[in-house]
N, C-alpha and C positions, 0 to 999 in steps of 0.2 A: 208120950204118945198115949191117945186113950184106946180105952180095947169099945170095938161095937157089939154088943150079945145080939144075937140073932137067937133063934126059935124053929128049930125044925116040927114044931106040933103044926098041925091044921086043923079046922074045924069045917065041915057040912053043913050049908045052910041050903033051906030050898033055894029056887032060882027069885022067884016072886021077892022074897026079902032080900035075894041081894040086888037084884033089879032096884029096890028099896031104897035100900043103905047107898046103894051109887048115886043116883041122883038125889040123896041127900047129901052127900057129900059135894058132890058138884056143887046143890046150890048154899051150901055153907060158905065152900069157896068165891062161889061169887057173890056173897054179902059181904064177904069180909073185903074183897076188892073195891065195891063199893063203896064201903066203910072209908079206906084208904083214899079215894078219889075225894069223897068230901069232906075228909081233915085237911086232905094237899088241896082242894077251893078255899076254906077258909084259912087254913094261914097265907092264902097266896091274897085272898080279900086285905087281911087283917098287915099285910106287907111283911110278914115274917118270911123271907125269902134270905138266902144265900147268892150270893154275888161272887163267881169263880172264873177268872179267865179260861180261855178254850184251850190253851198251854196248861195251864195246871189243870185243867180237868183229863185233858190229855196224858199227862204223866201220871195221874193217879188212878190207871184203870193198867 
């Protein structure tokens, strides 16, 4: 079993920089999904696809 450490410190930032850092996070995350979208086009172009019956995809969830 692994231990999670947590951090009870905080730090103060004005609002303006965390307004900041949010919507920079945000749009990190949405490059990176992007990112994802257009590996999963090209290998779906390039025909590197997985082929799983609805039974077996079914029992594996």
């Amino acid at each position: 079993m692994s231990k999670v450490l947590t951090s009870k410190k905080t730090v103060n930032i004005p609002e303006d920089e965390y307004k900041l850092l949010k919507e920079l996070y945000k749009t990190v995350k949405r490059q990176q999904f992007l990112l994802r979208l257009e590996e999963s086009e090209k290998n779906l172009k390039a025909g590197k696809v997985k082929k799983v019956s609805i039974d077996k995809l079914i029992e594996n969830f």
